[in-house]
C-alpha positions as CSV (number, residue, x, y, z in Angstrom):
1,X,193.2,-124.1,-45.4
2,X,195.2,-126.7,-47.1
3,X,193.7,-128.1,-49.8
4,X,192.3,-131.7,-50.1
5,X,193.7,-134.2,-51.8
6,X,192.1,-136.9,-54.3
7,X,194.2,-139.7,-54.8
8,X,193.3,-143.0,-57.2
9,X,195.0,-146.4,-55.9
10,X,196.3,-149.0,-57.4
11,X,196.6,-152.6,-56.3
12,X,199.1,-154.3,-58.0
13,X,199.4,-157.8,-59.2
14,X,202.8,-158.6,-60.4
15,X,202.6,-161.7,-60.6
16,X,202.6,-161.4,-64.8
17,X,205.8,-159.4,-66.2
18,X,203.8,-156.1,-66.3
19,X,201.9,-155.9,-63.8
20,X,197.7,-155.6,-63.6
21,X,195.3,-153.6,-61.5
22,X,193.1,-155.5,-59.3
23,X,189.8,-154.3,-57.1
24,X,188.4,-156.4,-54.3
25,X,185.5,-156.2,-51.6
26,X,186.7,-156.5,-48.1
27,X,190.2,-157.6,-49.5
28,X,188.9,-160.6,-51.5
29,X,186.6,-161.0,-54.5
30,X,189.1,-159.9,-56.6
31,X,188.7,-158.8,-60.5
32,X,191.1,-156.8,-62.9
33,X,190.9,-153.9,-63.6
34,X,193.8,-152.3,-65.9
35,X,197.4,-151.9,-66.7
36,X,199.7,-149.7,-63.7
37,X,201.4,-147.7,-66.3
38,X,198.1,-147.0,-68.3
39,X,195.5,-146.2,-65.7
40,X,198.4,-144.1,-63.7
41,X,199.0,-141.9,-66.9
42,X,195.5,-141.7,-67.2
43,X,195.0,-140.6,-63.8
44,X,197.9,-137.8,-63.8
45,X,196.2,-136.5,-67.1
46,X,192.8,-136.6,-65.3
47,X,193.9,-134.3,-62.5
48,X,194.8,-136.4,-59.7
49,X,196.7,-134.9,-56.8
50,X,198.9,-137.8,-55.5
51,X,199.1,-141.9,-56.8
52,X,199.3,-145.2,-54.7
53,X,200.7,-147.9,-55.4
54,X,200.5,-150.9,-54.0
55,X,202.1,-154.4,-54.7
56,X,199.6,-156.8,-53.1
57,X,201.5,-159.6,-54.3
58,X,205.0,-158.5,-52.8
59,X,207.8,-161.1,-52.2
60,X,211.5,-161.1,-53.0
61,X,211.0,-163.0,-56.2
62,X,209.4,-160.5,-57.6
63,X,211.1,-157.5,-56.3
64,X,212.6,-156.5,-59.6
65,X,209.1,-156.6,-61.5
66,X,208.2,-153.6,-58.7
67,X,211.1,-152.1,-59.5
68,X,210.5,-152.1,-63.1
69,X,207.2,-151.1,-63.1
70,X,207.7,-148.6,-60.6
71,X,210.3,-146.7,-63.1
72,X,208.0,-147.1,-65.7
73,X,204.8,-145.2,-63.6
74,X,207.5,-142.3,-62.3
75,X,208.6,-141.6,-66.2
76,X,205.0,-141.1,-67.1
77,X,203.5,-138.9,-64.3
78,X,204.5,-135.6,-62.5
79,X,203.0,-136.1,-59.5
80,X,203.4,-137.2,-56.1
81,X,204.0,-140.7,-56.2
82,X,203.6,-143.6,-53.0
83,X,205.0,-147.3,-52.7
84,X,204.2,-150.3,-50.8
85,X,204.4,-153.5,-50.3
86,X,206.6,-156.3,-49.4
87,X,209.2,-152.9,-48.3
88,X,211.0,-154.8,-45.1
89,X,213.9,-152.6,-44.6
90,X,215.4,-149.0,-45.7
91,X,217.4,-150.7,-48.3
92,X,214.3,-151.4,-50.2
93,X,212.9,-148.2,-49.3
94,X,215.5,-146.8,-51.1
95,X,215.2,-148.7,-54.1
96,X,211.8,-147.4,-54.7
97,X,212.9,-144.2,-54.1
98,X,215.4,-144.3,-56.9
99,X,213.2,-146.2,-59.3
100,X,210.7,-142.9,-58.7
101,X,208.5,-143.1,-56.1
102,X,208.4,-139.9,-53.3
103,X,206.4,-141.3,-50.5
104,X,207.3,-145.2,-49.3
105,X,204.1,-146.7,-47.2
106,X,204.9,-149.9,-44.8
107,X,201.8,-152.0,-42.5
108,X,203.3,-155.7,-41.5
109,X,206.6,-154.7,-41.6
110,X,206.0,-151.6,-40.0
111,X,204.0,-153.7,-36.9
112,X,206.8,-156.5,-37.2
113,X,209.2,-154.1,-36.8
114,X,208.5,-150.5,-35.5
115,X,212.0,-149.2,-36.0
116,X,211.5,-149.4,-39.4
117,X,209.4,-146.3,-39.5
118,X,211.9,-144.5,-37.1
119,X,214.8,-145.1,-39.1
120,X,213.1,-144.8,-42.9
121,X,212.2,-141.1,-41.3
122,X,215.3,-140.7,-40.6
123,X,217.1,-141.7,-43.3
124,X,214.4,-139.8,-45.9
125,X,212.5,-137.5,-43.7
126,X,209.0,-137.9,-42.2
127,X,207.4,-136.7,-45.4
128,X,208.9,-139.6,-47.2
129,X,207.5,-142.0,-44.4
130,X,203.4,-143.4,-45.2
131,X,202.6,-146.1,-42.3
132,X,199.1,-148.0,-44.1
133,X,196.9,-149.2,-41.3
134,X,194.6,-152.1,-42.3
135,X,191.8,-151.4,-39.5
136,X,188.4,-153.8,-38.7
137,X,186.0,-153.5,-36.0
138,X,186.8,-156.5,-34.2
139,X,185.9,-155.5,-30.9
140,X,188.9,-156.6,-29.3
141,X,191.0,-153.6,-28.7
142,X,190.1,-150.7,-26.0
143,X,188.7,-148.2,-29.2
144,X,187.1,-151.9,-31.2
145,X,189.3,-151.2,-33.5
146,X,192.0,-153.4,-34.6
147,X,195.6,-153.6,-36.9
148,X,195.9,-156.4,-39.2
149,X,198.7,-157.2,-41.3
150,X,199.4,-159.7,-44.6
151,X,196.8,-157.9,-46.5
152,X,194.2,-158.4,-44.0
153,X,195.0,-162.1,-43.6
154,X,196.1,-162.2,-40.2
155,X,194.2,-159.5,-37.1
156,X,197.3,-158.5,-35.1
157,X,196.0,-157.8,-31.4
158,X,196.7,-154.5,-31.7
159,X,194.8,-151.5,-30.8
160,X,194.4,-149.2,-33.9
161,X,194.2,-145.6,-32.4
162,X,197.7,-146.9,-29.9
163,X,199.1,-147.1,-33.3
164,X,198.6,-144.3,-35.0
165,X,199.7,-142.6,-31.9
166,X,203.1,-144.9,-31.5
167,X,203.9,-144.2,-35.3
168,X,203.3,-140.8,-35.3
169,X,206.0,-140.2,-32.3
170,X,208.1,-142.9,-34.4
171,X,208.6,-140.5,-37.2
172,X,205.7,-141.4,-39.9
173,X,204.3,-137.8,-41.6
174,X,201.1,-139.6,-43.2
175,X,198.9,-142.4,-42.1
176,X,196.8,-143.9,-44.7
177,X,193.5,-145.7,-42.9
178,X,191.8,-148.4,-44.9
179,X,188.3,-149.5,-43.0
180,X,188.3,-153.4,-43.9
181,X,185.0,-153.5,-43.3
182,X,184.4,-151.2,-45.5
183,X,186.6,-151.6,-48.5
184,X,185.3,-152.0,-52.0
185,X,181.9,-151.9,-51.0
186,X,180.4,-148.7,-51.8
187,X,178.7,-148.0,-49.0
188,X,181.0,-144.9,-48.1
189,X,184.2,-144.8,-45.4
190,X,184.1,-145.6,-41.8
191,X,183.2,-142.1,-40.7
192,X,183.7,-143.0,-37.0
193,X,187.2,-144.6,-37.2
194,X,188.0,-142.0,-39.6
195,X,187.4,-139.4,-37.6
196,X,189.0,-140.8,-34.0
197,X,191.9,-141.0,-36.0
198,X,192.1,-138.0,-37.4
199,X,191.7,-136.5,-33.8
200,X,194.3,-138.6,-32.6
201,X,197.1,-137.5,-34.7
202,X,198.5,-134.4,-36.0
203,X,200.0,-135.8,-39.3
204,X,197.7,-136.1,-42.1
205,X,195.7,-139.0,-42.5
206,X,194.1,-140.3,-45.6
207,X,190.6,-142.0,-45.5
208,X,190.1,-145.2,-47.5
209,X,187.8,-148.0,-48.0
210,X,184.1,-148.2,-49.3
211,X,183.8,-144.9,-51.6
212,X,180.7,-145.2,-53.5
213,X,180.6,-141.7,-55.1
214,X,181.8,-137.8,-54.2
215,X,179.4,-137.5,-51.3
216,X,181.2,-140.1,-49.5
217,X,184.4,-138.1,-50.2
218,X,182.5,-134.9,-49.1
219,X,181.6,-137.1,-45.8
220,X,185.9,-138.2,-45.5
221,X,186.3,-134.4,-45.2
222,X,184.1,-132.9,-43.2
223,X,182.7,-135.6,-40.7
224,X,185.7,-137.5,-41.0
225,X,188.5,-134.5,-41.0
226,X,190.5,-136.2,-43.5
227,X,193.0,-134.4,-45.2
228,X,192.7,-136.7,-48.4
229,X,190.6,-139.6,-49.8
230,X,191.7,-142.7,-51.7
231,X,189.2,-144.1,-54.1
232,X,189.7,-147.1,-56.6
233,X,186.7,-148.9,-58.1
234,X,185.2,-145.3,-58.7
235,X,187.9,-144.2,-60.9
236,X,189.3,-147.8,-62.3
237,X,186.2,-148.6,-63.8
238,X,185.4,-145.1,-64.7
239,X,182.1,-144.3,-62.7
240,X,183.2,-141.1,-61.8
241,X,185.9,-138.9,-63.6
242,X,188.2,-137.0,-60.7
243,X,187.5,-133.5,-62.3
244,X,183.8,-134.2,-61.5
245,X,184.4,-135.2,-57.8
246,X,186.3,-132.3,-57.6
247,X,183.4,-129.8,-59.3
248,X,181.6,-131.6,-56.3
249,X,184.3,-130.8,-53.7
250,X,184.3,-127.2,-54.8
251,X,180.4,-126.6,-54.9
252,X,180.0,-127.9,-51.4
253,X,183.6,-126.0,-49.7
254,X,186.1,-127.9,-50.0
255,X,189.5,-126.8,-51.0
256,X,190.5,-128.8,-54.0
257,X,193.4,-128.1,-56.4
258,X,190.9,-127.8,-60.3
C-alpha cells in the first residue's frame, strides 16, 4: 500500500511584495494567516509530505511576485512542491517549474482550455500535471455536482465526475478536489463527492475542503479512498501539528510516512 500523504496549503495573496497566507470559509471571509516562505519552512520541518501553493490573486501584473516567491519557497524546502494559479499556458508552466516548483495545478484555464492539460503532460509528464476541481452541489449536473472556475466566482455548467474522467484521459496524473461547500468550515470533507471521484479515476486524487481535525482525514482515507488530504486552517493557525495527525493515521491503519 502506498502510503498517504498529508499536505498543508497555502493560499497566496500577492498582492503586497512578499506575499501573505490567507484562509477563507466557502472561498470568502477571508483573514491572514502567515508569511509563504515562513509557514512553508515550517511545514517541511514539521514533516509534511508534499506543499500547495496557490496564488489566489493571479494576474499578469503580478506574475513576477509568484515567481519570486516561488524561488524563495523551493530554496527552503525539500519536498514535493505544487503551483497554481493564474498558469494559462505551458510557458508559464514552465516558469514555475524553473523557479522550483515540481507539480503545476490548473482549474479555469484548464476548463477554458482543455488542451492545456494535454500538452503541459506532454511537455513535463503526467506527474507534473495537477488539474484543481473547484466542485459545489448545485444540483445541476447528472452526478449534482458541479465545476466552477475564478475561484469559485463563476459555476461553469459542467458536470464534475465528466471532468475528472475527460482530464484524466487528457493526460493529468493528480486531481486535487476541493468541496466548496465544504471549505474552511470544519465540519470535515465531502465524503460522498470524494469518494465518486476517487472511483471514477485511476490517478490519485487529493481530498480538500472542511477539515476540522485528524478524524476527518481518517474519514478522506478510508470512506473517501483518497490517496492524500489537504488541510489549511488546521495547520496555519496551529490547532493540530502534522506529526500528531499522523500518530493518529498510524494508530488507526493508515500508511503514513513518520
Amino acid at each position: 500500500m502506498l502510503a498517504k500523504r498529508i499536505i498543508p496549503c497555502l493560499d497566496c495573496d500577492l498582492s503586497v511584495p512578499e506575499g501573505r497566507v490567507v484562509k477563507g470559509v466557502r472561498f470568502k471571509e477571508i483573514r491572514y494567516a502567515g508569511e509563504p516562505v515562513e509557514l512553508a519552512k515550517r511545514y517541511y520541518e514539521e514533516g509534511a509530505d508534499e506543499l500547495v501553493f496557490l496564488d489566489i490573486t493571479a494576474s499578469h501584473e503580478r506574475r513576477r511576485t509568484m515567481v519570486d516567491v516561488v524561488k524563495k519557497t523551493a530554496e527552503s524546502i525539500f519536498m514535493p512542491f505544487t503551483v497554481g494559479g493564474g498558469i494559462k499556458s505551458v510557458s508559464d508552466m514552465n516558469d514555475m517549474l524553473k523557479a522550483g516548483a515540481d507539480k503545476i495545478t490548473v482549474n479555469t484555464s484548464a476548463i477554458k482550455n482543455p488542451q492545456l492539460v494535454a500538452d503541459g503532460a506532454k511537455e513535463f509528464g503526467s506527474q507534473c500535471i495537477v488539474v484543481a476541481v473547484d466542485s459545489k452541489r448545485t444540483g445541476n449536473t447528472p452526478s449534482g455536482h458541479e465545476c466552477s472556475i475564478y475561484g469559485g466566482r463563476e459555476m461553469t455548467g459542467i458536470d464534475t465526475l465528466e471532468w475528472v474522467k475527460k482530464v484524466e484521459e487528457l493526460g493529468a496524473g493528480e486531481i486535487m478536489l476541493t468541496s466548496m461547500d465544504r471549505d474552511g468550515t470544519k465540519d470535515g470533507f465531502d465524503l460522498e463527492l470524494t469518494r465518486a471521484v476517487s472511483e471514477t479515476v485511476s490517478i490519485p486524487v487529493i481530498a480538500s475542503g472542511g477539515v476540522g481535525g485528524p478524524k476527518h482525514m481518517l474519514e478522506a482515507f478510508t470512506i473517501g479512498k483518497a490517496d492524500a488530504a489537504l488541510a489549511a486552517s488546521i495547520f496555519h493557525f496551529s490547532e493540530y501539528p502534522i506529526s500528531e495527525v499522523k500518530e493518529y493515521l498510524k494508530k488507526n491503519g493508515i500508511e503514513v510516512r513518520i
